[in-house]
C-alpha positions in Angstrom: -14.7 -20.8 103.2 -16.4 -17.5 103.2 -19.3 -16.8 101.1 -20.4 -12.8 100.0 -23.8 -12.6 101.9 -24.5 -9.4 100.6 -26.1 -9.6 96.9 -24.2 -7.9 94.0 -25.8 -4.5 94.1 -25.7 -1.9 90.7 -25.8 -2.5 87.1 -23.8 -6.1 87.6 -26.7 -7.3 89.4 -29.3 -6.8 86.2 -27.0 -8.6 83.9 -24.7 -6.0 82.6 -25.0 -2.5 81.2 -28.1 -3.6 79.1 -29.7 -1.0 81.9 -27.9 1.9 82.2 -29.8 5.0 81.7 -29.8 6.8 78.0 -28.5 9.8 79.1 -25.2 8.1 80.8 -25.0 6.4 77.5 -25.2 9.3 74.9 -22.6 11.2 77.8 -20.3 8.3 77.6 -20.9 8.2 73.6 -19.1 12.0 73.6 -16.6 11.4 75.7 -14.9 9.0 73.5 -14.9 11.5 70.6 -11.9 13.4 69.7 -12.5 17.2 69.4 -12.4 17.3 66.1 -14.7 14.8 65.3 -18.0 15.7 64.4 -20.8 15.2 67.3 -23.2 12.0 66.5 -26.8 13.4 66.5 -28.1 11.3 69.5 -31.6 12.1 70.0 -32.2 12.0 73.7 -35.9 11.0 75.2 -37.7 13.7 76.7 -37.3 13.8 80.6 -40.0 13.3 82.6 -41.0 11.9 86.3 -39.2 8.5 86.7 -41.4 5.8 86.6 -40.7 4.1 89.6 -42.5 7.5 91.3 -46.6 6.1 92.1 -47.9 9.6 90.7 -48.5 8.5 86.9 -51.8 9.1 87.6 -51.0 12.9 89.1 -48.8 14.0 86.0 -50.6 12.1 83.3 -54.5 13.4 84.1 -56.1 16.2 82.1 -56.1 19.0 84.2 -60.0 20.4 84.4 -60.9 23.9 82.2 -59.8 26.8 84.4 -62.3 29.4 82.5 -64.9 30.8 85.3 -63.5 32.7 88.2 -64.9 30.0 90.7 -62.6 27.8 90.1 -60.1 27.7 93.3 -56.9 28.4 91.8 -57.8 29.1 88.5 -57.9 31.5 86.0 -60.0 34.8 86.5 -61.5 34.1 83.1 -61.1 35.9 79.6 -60.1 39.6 79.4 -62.9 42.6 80.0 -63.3 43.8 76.0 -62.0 47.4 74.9 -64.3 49.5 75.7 -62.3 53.0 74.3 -61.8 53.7 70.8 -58.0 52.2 70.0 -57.4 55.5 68.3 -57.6 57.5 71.3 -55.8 57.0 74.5 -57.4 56.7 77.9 -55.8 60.0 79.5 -57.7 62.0 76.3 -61.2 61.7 78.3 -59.6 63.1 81.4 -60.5 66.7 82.3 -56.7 67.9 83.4 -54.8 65.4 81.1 -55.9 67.8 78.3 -53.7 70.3 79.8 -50.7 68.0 79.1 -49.7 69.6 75.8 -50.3 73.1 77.2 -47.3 72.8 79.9 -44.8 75.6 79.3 -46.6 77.2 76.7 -48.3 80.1 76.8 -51.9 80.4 77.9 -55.1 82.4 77.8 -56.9 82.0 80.4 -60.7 83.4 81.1 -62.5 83.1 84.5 -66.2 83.1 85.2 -65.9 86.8 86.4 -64.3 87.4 83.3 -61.2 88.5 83.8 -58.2 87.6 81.9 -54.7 86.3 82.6 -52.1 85.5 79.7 -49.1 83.6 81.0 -46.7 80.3 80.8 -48.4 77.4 82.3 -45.4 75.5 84.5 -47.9 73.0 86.0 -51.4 71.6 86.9 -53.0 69.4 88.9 -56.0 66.5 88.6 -58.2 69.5 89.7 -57.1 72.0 87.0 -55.5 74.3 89.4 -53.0 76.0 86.9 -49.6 77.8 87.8 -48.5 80.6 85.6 -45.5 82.5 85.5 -44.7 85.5 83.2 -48.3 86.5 83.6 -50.4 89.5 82.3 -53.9 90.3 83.1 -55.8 91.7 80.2 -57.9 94.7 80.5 -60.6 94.6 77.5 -63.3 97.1 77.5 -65.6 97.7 74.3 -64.8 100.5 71.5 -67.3 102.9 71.5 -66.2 103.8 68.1 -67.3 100.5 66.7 -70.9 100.0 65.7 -73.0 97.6 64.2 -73.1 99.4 61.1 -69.4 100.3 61.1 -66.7 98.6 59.2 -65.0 95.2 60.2 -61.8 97.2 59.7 -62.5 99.4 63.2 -61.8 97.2 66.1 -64.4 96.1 68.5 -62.1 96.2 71.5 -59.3 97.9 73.3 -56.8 96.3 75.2 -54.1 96.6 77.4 -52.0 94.2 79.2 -50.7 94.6 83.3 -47.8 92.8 84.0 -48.0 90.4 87.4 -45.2 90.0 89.6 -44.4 86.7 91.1 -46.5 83.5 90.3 -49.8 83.5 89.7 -52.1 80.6 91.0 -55.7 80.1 89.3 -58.4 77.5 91.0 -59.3 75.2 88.2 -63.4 75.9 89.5 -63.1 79.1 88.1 -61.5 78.3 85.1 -64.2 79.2 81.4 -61.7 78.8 78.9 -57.9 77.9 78.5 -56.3 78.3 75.3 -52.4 78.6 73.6 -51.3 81.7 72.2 -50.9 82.1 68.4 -47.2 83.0 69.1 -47.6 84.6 65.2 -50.6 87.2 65.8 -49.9 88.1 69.5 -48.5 91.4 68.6 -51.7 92.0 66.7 -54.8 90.1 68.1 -57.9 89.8 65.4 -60.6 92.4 66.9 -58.8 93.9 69.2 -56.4 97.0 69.6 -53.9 97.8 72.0 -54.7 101.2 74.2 -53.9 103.3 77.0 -54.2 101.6 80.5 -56.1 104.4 82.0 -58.4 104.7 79.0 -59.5 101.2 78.5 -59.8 100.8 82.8 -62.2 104.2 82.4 -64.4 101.9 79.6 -64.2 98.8 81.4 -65.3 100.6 84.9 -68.5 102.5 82.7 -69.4 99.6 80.5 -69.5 97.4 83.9 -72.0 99.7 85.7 -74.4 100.1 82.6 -74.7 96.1 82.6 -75.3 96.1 86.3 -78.1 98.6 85.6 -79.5 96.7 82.8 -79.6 93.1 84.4 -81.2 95.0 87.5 -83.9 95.9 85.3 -84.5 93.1 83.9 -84.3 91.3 87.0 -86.7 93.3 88.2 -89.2 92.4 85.6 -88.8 88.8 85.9 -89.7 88.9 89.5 -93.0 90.9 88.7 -93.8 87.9 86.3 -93.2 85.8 89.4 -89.8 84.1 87.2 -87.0 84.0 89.4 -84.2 85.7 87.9 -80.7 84.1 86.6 -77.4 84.0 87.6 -75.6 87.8 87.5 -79.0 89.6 87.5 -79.1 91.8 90.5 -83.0 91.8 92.4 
C-alpha cells in the first residue's frame, strides 16, 4: 500500500479556509450576489508589504527631516521669499519689456542728437533696438514769432513731417525718449504748428549754428577757468 509522501500543500494543509486572504474573501462575497442586489459594504484592510517580507523595519521607521540642502537626497529646503511687489510683475522692471504695450502702435521717438522719427513700432529687441514702419521724421525748429512775453496762444514751434520710405531701424543706445501718439490731437499737436518744409529746414539749419556758436563760447570760458567743458560744447 502506497502512502502520499508529499505533504498536503495549500489552504487544506492549515486546517481549512480559516486562512484565506481578506481580499479573496470579500471577491468571493460579490460573486455570489445577484446584480440586482445591493453590494455589502465590506471594508477591506489597507494593503501594505506582506509580512512574511524581513523589511518591517525598512517601511515602518521614521524617515529623518529632509529640511537643509545637505541632506543626500533630500529636499533643497523651503522656498527663496518674494522679493517683488505681488502687484507688479517681474517683466515691469525690465528695460525693453516696457516696450510690450507699444508694439504696433504708433511711436515718438527722440534720439540724443535730437532728431525725431514718428512711426508704428512692429518689433524690439532685449537691447531696445526698435523697428518702425510708416515712419516720418519730424523737422522742429523754434518760432521766431513767439516770445517770452507773447501769448500762449502763438505757437512756440513749427513743424513739418518727411515721410521715410522702407523700414526704419533705430539702435536702442541712442534712443532719449519713446512715447505713443495721442491718436486724438495728432492733427493738432499742443505748441506746435505745422509749416512749410523748406521754411522750418531754413530755422532749424540757423537756430543750429547760433547754438554751436554759443556753447563755443562758453566752452571757451570754462577752459580759461581751467573747468573742462561738457558734453556738446565745442573747445
Amino acid at each position: 500500500m502506497s502512502s502520499n509522501q508529499y505533504p498536503p500543500r495549500g489552504p487544506a494543509a492549515a486546517g481549512g479556509t480559516s486562512n484565506i486572504a481578506p481580499d479573496f474573501n470579500a471577491m468571493l462575497q460579490r460573486s455570489v450576489l445577484t446584480p440586482g442586489q445591493l453590494q455589502p459594504q465590506v471594508s477591506e484592510p489597507p494593503r501594505g508589504p506582506s509580512p512574511s517580507i524581513g523589511y518591517e523595519g525598512v517601511y515602518g521607521a521614521t524617515p529623518p527631516p529632509q529640511h537643509g540642502s545637505n541632506v543626500l537626497g533630500g529636499a533643497r529646503g523651503p522656498p527663496p521669499q518674494q522679493m517683488l511687489p505681488v502687484d507688479l510683475p517681474p517683466q515691469a522692471f525690465l528695460t525693453s519689456a516696457m516696450l510690450l504695450d507699444m508694439v504696433d502702435k504708433k511711436v515718438d521717438v527722440l534720439l540724443r542728437d535730437e532728431k525725431e522719427y514718428i512711426g508704428i513700432l512692429r518689433s524690439y529687441d532685449q537691447f531696445a533696438n526698435l523697428v518702425l514702419t510708416e515712419c516720418y521724421e519730424r523737422i522742429a525748429a523754434r518760432n521766431p514769432d513767439a516770445t517770452p512775453a507773447s501769448d500762449l496762444s502763438i505757437p512756440r514751434w513749427l513743424i513739418h513731417d518727411v515721410k521715410l520710405q522702407g523700414v526704419m531701424t533705430i539702435r536702442g543706445e541712442n534712443v532719449t525718449i519713446c512715447a505713443t501718439v495721442d491718436l486724438d490731437r495728432e492733427e493738432n499737436p499742443k505748441g506746435a504748428q505745422f509749416a512749410e518744409m523748406d521754411q522750418v529746414r531754413a530755422l532749424a539749419a540757423s537756430q543750429k549754428a547760433e547754438k554751436k556758436d554759443s556753447d563755443a563760447r562758453k566752452a571757451k570760458a570754462l577752459k580759461q577757468a581751467g573747468i573742462e567743458p561738457g558734453f556738446g560744447m565745442q573747445g
